[in-house]
matplotlib code that plots the C-alpha trace (Angstrom):
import matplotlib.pyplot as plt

x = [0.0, -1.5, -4.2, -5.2, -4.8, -2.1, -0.1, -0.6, -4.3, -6.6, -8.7, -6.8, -7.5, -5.6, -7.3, -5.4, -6.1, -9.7, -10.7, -9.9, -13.6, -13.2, -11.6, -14.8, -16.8, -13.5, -13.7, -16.2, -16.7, -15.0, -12.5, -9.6, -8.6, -4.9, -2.5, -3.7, -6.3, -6.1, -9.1, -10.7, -12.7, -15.2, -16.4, -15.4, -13.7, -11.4, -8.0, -5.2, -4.6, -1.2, 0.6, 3.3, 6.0, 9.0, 12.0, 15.0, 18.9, 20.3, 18.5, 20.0, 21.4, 23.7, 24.2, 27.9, 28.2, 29.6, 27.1, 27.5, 25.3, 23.1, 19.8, 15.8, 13.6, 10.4, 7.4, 4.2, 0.8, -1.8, -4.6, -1.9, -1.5, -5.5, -4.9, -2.0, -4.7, -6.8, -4.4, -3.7, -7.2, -8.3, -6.0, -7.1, -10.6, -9.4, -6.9, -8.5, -6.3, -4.1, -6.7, -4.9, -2.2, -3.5, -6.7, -5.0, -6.3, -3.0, -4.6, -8.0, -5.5, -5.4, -8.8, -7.4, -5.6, -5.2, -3.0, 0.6, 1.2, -1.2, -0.2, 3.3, 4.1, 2.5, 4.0, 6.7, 3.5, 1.9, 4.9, 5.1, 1.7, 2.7, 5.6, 3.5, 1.0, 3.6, 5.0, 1.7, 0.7, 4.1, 2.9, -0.1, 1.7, 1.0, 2.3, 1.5, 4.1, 5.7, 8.9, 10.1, 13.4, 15.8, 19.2, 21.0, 24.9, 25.0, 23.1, 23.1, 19.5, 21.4, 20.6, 23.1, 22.8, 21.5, 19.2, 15.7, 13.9, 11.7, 11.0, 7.7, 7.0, 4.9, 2.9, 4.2, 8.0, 6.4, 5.8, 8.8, 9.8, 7.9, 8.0, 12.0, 12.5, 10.7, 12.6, 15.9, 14.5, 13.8, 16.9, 19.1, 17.3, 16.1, 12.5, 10.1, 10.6, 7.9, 5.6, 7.7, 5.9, 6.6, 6.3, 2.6, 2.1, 2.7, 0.2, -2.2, -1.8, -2.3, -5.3, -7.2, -6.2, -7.3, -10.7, -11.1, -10.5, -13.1, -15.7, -14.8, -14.3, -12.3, -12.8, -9.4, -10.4, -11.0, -8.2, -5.7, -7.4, -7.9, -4.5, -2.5, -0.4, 0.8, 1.7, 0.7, -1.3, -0.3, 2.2, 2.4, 5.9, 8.9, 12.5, 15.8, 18.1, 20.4, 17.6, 16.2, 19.7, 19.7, 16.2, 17.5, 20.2, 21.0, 22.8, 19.6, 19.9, 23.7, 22.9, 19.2, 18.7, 17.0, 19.0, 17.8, 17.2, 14.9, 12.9, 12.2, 10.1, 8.4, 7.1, 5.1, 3.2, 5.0, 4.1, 7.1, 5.9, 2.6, 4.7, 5.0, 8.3, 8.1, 7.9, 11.5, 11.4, 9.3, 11.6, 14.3, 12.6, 11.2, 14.7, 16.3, 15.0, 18.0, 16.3, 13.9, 16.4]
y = [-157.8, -154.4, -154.7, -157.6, -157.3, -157.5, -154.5, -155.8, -157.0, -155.0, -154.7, -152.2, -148.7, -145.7, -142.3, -139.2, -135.8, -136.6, -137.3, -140.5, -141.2, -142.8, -140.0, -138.0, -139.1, -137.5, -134.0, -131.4, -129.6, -130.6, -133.1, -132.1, -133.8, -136.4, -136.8, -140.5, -142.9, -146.7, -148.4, -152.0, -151.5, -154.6, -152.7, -149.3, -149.1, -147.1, -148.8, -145.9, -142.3, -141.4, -137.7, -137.6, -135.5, -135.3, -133.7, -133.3, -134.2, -132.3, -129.3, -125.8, -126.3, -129.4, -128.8, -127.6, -130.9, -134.2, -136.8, -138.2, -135.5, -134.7, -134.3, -133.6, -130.3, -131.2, -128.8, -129.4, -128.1, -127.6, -130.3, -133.1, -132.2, -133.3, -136.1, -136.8, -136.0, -138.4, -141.4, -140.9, -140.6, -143.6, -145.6, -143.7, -144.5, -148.8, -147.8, -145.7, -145.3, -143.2, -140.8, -140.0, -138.7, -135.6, -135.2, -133.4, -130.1, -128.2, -127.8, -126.4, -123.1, -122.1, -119.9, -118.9, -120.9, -118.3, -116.3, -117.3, -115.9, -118.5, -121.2, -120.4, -122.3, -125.6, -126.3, -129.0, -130.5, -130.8, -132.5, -134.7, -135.8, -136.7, -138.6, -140.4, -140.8, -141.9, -144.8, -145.8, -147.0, -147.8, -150.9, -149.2, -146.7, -147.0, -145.6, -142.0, -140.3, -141.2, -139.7, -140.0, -138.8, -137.5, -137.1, -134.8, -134.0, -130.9, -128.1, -128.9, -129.7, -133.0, -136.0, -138.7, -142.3, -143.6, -140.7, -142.3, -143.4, -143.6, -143.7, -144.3, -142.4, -143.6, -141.3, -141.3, -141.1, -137.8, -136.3, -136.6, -133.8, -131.2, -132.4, -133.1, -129.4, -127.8, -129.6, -128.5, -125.3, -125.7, -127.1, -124.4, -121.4, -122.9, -122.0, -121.4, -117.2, -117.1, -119.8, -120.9, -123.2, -126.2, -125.3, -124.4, -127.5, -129.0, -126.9, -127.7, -131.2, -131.3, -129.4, -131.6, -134.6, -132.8, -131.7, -135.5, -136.7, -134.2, -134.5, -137.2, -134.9, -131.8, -128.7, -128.6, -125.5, -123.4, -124.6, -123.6, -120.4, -119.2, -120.3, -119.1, -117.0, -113.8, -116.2, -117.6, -120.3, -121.4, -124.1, -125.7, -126.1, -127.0, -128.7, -128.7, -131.3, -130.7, -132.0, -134.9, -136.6, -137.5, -139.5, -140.7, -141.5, -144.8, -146.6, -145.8, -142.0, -142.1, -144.2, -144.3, -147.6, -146.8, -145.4, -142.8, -145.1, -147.0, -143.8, -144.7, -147.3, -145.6, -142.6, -144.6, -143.6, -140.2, -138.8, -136.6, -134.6, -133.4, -132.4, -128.7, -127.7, -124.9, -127.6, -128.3, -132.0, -132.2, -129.7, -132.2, -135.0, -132.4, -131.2, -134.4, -136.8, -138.6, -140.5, -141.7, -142.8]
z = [19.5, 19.8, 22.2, 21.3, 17.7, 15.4, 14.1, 10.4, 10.9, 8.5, 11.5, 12.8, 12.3, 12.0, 12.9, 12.8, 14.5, 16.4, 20.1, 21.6, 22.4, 25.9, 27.4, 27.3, 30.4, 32.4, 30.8, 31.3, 28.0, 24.5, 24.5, 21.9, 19.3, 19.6, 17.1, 16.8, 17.6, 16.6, 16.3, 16.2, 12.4, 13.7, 16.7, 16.0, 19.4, 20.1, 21.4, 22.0, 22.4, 21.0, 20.5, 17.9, 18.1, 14.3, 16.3, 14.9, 16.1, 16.7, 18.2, 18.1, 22.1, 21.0, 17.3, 18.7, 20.5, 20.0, 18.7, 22.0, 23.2, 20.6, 21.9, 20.4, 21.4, 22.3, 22.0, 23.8, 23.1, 26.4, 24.5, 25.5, 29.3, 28.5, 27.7, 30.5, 32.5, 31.3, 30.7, 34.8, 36.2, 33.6, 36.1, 39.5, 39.0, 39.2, 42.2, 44.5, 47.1, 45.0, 45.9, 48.7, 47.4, 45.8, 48.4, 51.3, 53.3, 52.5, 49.1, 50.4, 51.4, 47.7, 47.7, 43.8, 41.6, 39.3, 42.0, 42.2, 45.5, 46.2, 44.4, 44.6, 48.1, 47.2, 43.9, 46.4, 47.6, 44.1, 42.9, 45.6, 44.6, 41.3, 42.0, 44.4, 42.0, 39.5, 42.1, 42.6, 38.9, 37.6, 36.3, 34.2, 32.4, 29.0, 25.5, 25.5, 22.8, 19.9, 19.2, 15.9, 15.1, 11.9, 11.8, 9.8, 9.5, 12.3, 11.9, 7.7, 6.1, 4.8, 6.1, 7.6, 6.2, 9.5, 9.9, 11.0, 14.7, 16.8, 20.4, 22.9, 25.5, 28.6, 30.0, 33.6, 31.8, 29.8, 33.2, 34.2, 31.5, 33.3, 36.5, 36.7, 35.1, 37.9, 40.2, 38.8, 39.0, 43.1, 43.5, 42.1, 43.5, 46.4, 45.2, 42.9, 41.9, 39.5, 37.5, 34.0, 31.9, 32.7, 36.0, 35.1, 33.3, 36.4, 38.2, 35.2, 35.5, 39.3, 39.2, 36.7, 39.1, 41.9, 40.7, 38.7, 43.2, 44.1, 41.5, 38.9, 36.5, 35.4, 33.1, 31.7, 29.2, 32.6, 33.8, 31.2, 30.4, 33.9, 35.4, 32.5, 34.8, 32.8, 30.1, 26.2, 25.9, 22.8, 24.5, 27.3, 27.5, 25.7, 26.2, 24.5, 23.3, 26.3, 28.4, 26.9, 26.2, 29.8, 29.0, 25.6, 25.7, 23.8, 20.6, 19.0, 19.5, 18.5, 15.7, 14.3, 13.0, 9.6, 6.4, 4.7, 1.7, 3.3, 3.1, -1.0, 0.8, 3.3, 1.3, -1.8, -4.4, -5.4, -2.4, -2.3, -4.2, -2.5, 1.0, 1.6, 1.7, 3.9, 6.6, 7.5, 7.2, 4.5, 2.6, 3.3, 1.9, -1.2, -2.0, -2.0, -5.4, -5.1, -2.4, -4.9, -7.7]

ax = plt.figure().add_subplot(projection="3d")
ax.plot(x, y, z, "-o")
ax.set_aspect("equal")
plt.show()
């Protein structure tokens, strides 16, 4: 059951690429748009927010590796930190004594969030808030990020028979991506020299909490315009193959359970032939007809 309804009802509804409707009494200014919404067709409801992310095994940092160790980049865009956002404070407001957690006076010394040397020193105590956070709702998460995966033979375009996956992220385990980096990064230097990216994400996501405590509500385009820190926002950060594996890591990442000609049935219609192969798995998929023999 998915929500309450089945994942084959025709009651179910699949919308792709538009806001996730419930989210918008938490956000001050436009919501963006997720990957995908599912929705209730009787009531129009909206049920989940879900990002999607195609990555590939195995990424350029483990290409040279054993399969053992292959591993998936991920990419993130800033509109799903939103959304993280969201997904946290949607369980906040029912649990209020999480609140204490991120409302504490050391955070009333940043008079500008948009100055490192200000922000800098409390980026421990922001983490700490999350994990706290995290421990505190551990039995709310909910699905956040779907990971499919394709497998090809090395660095080759070709794809191995046991080439297709996928895998659900929560959001508190999604955090962990961002948050776990910047703590390897404290750990080996001792300290935080400058802000990376996913040690801004971090700072991104702790601010919208922290202003959602304050006011119940956030304005997460000032947010990620303003604290942008010297640095693009055209992602909000990325990881390699070499550091998911340690989150990944299973029989299903060695071996993906679907065959590449299962993909005859998944792709119907012709439909082939309308993806654009400049995309690299649609060019895959384009370039290979024997699939579809």
């Amino acid at each position: 059951m998915f929500y309450g309804i089945d994942p084959n009802s025709d009651n179910l509804f699949y919308a792709f690429e538009t806001q996730f409707t419930p989210d918008r009494q938490y956000v001050i200014g436009t919501l963006p748009g997720v990957d995908l919404v599912t929705q209730a067709r009787d009531l129009g409801s909206c049920l989940q927010a879900i990002e999607i992310k195609l990555t590939a095994l195995p990424d350029h940092t483990t290409c040279n590796l054993t399969e053992d160790f292959y591993g998936c980049e991920i990419v993130i865009r800033p509109d799903t930190i939103v959304y993280l956002a969201c997904s946290i404070v949607n369980t906040l407001k029912l649990n209020l004594s999480s609140m204490k957690f991120i409302i504490d006076e050391r955070f009333t010394e940043i008079s500008d969030w948009s100055d490192p040397t200000y922000v800098i020193p409390h980026i421990p105590e922001t983490i700490d808030s999350i994990d706290s956070i995290s421990l505190s709702m551990l039995e709310y998460q909910q699905p956040f990020l779907m990971q499919p995966i394709w497998k090809t033979e090395g660095k080759s375009p070709k794809l191995i028979d046991s080439c297709l996956d996928v895998f659900v992220w929560s959001n508190l385990a999604f955090a962990r991506l961002f948050v776990d980096l910047t703590k390897t990064e404290i750990r080996k230097f001792g300290c935080i020299r400058r802000i990376s990216r996913h040690t801004r994400t971090v700072i991104w996501l702790f601010k919208m909490l922290y202003d959602f405590s304050l006011s119940g509500s956030f304005n997460h385009g000032k947010i990620i315009d303003n604290l942008s820190y010297n640095t693009k926002n055209d992602k909000a950060f990325a990881v390699s193959g070499r550091f998911t594996h340690a989150y990944m890591k299973s029989e299903s990442l060695r071996q993906p359970r679907i065959k590449k000609q299962e993909i005859q049935r998944i792709i119907l219609g012709g439909g082939q032939n309308l993806l654009s192969p400049e995309r690299r798995f649609d060019a895959i998929i384009y370039n290979s007809p024997d699939l579809f023999d």
